[in-house]
TORBA-633148 format. One record per residue (C-alpha): residue number from 1; x, y, z; chain; residue in three letters. Coordinates in steps of 0.2 Angstrom, whole numbers, plus 2048, in hexadecimal, padded with zeros to 3 digits. Layout:
BEGIN
+-----+------+-------+-----+-------+-----+
:   n : east : north :  up : chain : res :
+-----+------+-------+-----+-------+-----+
: NUM :    X :     Y :   Z :     A : ALA :
...
+-----+------+-------+-----+-------+-----+
END
This chain:
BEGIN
+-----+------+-------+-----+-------+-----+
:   n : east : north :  up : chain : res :
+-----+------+-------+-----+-------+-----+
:   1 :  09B :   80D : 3F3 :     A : UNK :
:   2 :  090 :   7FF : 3EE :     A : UNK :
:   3 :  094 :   7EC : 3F0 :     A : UNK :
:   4 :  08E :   7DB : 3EF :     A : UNK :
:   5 :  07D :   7D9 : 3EB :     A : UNK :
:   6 :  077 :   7ED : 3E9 :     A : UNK :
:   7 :  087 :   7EF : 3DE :     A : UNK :
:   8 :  082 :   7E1 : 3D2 :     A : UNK :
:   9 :  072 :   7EA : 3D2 :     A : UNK :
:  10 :  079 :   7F9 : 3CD :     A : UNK :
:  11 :  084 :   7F0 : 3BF :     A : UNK :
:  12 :  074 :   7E9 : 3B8 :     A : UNK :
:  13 :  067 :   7FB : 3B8 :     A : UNK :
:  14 :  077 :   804 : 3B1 :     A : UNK :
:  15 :  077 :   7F6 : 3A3 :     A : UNK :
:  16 :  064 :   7F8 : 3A0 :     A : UNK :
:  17 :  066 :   80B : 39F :     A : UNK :
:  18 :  075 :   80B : 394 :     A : UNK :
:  19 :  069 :   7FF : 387 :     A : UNK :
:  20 :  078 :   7F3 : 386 :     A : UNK :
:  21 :  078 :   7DE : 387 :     A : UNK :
:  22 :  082 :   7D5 : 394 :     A : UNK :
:  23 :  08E :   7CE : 385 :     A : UNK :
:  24 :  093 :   7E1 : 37F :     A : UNK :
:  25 :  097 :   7E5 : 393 :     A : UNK :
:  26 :  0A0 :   7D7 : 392 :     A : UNK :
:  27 :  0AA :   7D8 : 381 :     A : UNK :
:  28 :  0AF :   7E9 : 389 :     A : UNK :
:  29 :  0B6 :   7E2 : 399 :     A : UNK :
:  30 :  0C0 :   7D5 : 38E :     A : UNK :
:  31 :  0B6 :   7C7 : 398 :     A : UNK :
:  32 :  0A9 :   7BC : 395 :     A : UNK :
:  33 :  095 :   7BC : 396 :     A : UNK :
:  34 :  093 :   7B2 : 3A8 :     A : UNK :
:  35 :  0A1 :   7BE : 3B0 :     A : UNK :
:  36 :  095 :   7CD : 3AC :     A : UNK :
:  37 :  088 :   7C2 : 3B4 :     A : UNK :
:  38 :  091 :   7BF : 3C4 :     A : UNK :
:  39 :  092 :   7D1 : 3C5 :     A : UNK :
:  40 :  082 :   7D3 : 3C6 :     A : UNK :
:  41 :  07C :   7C5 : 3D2 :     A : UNK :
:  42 :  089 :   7C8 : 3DC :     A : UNK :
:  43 :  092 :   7D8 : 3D9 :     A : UNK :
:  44 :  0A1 :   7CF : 3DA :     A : UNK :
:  45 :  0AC :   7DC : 3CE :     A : UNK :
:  46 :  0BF :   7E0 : 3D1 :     A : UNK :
:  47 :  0C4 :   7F2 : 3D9 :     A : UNK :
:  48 :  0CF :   7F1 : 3C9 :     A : UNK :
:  49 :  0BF :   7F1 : 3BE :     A : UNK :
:  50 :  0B5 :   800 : 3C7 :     A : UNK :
:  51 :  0BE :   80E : 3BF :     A : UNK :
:  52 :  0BA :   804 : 3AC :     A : UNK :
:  53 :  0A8 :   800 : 3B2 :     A : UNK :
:  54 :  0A7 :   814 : 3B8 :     A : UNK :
:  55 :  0AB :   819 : 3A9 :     A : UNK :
:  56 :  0A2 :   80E : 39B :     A : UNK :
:  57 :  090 :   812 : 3A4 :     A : UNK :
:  58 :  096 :   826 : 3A8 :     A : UNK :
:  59 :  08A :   82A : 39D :     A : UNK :
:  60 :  07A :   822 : 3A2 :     A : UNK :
:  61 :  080 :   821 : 3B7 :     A : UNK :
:  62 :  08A :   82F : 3C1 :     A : UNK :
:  63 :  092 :   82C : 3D2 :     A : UNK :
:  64 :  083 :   82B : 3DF :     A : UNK :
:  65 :  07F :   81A : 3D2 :     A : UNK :
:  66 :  08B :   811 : 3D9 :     A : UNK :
:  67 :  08A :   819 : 3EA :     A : UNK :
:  68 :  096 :   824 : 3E9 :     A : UNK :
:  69 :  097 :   837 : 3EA :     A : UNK :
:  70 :  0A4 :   83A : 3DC :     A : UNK :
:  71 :  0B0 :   830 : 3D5 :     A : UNK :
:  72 :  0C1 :   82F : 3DC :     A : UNK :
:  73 :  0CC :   83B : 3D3 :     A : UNK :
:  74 :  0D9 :   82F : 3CE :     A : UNK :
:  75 :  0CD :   827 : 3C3 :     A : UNK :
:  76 :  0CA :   826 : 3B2 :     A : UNK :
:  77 :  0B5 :   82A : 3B3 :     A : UNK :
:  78 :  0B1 :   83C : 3BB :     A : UNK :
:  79 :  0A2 :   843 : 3C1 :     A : UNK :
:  80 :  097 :   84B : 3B4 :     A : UNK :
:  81 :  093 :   85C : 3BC :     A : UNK :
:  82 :  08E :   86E : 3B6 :     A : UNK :
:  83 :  087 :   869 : 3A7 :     A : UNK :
:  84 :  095 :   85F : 3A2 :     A : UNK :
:  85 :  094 :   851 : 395 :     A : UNK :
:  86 :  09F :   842 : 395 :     A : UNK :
:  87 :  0AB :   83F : 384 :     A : UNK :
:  88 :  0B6 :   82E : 380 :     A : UNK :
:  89 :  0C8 :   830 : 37C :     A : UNK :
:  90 :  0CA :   823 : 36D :     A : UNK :
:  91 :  0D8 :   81E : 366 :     A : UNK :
:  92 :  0DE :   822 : 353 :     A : UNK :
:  93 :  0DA :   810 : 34E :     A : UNK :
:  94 :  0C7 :   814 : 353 :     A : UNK :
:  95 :  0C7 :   825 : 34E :     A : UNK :
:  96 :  0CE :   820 : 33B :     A : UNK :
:  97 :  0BB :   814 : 33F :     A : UNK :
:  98 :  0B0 :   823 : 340 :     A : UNK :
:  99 :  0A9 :   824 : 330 :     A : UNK :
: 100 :  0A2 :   813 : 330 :     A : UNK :
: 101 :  09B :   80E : 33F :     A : UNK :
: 102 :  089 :   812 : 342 :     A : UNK :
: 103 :  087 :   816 : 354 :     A : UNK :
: 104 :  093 :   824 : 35D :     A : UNK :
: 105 :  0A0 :   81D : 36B :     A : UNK :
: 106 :  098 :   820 : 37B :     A : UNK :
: 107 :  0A3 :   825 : 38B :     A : UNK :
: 108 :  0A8 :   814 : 390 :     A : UNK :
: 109 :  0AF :   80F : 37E :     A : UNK :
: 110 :  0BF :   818 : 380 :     A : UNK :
: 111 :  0CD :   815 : 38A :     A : UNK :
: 112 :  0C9 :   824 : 392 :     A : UNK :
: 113 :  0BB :   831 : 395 :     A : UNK :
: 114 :  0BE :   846 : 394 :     A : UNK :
: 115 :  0AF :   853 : 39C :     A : UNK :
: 116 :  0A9 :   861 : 390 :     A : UNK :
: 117 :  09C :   86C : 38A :     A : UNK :
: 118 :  08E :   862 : 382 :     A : UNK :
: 119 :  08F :   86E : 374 :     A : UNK :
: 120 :  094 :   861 : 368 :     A : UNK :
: 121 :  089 :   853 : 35C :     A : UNK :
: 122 :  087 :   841 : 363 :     A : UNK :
: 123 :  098 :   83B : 357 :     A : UNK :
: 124 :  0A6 :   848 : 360 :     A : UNK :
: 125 :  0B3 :   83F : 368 :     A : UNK :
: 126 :  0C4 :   844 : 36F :     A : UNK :
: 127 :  0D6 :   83D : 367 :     A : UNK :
: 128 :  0E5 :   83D : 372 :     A : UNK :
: 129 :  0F3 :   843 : 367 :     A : UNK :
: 130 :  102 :   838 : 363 :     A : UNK :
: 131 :  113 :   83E : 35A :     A : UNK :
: 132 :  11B :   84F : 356 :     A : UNK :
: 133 :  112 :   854 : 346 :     A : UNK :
: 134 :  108 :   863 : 34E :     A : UNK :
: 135 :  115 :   86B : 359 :     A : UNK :
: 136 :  116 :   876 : 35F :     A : UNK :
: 137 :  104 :   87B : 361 :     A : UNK :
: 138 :  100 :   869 : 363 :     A : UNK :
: 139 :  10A :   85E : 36E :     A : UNK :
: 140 :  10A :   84B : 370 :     A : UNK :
: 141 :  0FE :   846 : 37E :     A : UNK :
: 142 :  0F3 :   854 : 37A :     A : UNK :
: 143 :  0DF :   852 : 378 :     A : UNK :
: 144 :  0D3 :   85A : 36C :     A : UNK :
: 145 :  0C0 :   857 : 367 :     A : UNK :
: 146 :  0BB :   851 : 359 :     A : UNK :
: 147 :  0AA :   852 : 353 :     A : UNK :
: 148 :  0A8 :   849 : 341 :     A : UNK :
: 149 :  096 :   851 : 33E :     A : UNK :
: 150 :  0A2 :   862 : 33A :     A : UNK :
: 151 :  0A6 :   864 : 326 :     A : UNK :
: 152 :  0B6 :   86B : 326 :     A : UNK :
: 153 :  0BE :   87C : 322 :     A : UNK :
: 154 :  0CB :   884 : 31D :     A : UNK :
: 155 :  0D7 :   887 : 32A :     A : UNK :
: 156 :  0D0 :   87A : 338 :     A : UNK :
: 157 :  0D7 :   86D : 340 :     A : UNK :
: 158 :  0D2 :   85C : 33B :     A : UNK :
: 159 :  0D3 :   848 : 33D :     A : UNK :
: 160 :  0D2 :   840 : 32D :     A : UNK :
: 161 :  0D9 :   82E : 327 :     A : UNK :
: 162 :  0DF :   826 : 319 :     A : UNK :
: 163 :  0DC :   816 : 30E :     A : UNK :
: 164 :  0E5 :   80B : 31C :     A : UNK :
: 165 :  0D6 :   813 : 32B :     A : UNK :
: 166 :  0E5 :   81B : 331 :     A : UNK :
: 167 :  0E1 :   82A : 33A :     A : UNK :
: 168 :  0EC :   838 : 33A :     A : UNK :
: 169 :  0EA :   84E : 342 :     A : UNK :
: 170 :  0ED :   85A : 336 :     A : UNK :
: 171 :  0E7 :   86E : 332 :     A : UNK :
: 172 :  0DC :   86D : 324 :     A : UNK :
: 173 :  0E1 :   878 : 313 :     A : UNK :
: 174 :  0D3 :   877 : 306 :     A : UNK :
: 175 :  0DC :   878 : 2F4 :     A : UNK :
: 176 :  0CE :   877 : 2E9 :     A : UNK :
: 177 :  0C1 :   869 : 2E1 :     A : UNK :
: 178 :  0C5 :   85B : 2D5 :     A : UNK :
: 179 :  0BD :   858 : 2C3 :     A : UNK :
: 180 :  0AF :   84D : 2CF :     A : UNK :
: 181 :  0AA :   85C : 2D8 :     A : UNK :
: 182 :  0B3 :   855 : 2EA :     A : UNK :
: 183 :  0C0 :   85E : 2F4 :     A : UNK :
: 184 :  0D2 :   85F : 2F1 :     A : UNK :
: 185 :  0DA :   864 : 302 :     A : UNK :
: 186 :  0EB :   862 : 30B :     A : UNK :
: 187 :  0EE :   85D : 31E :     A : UNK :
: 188 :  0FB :   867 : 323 :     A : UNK :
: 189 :  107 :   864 : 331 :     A : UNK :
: 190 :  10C :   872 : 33C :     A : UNK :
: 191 :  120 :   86A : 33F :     A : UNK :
: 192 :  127 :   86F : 32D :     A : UNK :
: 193 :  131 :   85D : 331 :     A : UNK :
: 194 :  122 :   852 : 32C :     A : UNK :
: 195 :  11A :   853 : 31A :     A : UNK :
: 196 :  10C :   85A : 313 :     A : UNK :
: 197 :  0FC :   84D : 30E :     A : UNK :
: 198 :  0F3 :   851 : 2FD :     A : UNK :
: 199 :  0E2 :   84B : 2F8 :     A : UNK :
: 200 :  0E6 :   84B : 2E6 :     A : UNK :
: 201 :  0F4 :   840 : 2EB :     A : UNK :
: 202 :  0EE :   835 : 2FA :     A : UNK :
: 203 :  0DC :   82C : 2FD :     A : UNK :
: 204 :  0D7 :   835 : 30D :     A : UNK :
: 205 :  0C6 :   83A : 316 :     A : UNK :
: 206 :  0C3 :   847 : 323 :     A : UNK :
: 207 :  0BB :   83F : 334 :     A : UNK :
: 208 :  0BA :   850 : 33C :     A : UNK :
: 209 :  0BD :   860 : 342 :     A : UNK :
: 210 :  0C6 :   864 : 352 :     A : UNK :
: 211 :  0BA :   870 : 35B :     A : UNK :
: 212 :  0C5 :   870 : 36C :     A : UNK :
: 213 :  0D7 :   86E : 370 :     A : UNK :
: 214 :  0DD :   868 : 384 :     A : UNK :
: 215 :  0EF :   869 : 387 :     A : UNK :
: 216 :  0F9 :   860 : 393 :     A : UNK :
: 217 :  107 :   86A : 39C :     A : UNK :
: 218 :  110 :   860 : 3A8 :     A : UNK :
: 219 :  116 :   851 : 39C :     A : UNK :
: 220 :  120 :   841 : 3A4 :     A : UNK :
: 221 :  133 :   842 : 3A1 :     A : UNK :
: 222 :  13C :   83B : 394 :     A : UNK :
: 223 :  146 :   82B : 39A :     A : UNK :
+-----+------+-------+-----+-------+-----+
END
């Protein structure tokens, strides 16, 4: 692996390819401007802060960047191979931001990164799953693709949010269109415990449509 002065090296061509400026790397990191330039000039960067800086540049800078000939397995960023294309797990709080920001998230902007088909537009982002809404086909801690260029259809599976930017998974059932023309659908949970959301009676707007679901089978146990 790289260090010192051909590490800081690295840090700045990856920042060049990835089009970003020193103050975005930093607000990232949650440290400020200078640091970023320490890294650089001297590549003086915490083991702690290798995985993160891994997987914000996964997209633009694979393993042999950074010297390396895969990431370690234990780490968030993973080696692109096979075709493979890097996707950020966001959380609900950015996803319910979709619809207005102007640039997709790139790898490094969620708090994680999963490996997939590059079948998908430039917006599709994964959600891990929170809550019991979905059971049983959808478990807590469960992840699924979303890709917002998708308009929705009967029967899918969708991320959608409502007038708080609360964002929320639900199955899509389209019940008609309103005096404007728009719409009128349900999000339907699959546990009969939790209620049924209307349109007609809730401000909501679909973010996107799940177009791959990855479940996790060995859970932690409950304490």
């Amino acid at each position: 692996m790289l260090t010192g002065i051909e590490l800081g090296r690295a840090i700045a061509e990856a920042i060049e390819k990835k089009g970003v400026q020193k103050v975005d790397v930093a607000q990232h990191f949650g440290v400020k401007p200078p640091s970023i330039q320490d890294w650089i000039n001297r590549g003086t960067i915490s083991k702690g802060k290798l995985p993160k800086l891994w997987a914000y540049f996964a997209d633009v800078a694979g393993p042999s960047h950074w010297g390396l000939e895969s990431f370690p397995g234990d780490m968030n960023a993973k080696p692109v191979s096979g075709g493979k294309r890097p996707y950020p797990v966001i959380s609900a709080v950015q996803a319910g931001l979709v619809k207005e920001i102007s640039d997709p998230y790139a790898p490094g902007d969620g708090f994680d990164i999963e490996y997939g088909d590059d079948d998908w537009s430039k917006w599709t982002f994964v959600l891990e799953l929170e809550g019991k809404s979905m059971e049983p086909d959808f478990l807590e801690g469960d992840r699924v693709f979303i890709d917002p260029h998708l308009a929705p259809r009967a029967g899918d599976f969708v991320v959608a949010k409502n007038h708080k930017q609360e964002a929320t998974f639900k199955k899509y059932r389209l019940r008609g269109v309103d005096l404007a023309g728009q719409d009128l659908f349900d999000l339907v949970p699959l546990n009969p415990d939790y209620p049924t959301i209307s349109s007609a009676e809730h401000k909501l707007t679909v973010i996107g449509v799940m177009v791959e679901h990855r479940r996790k089978y060995r859970r932690p146990k409950e304490h």
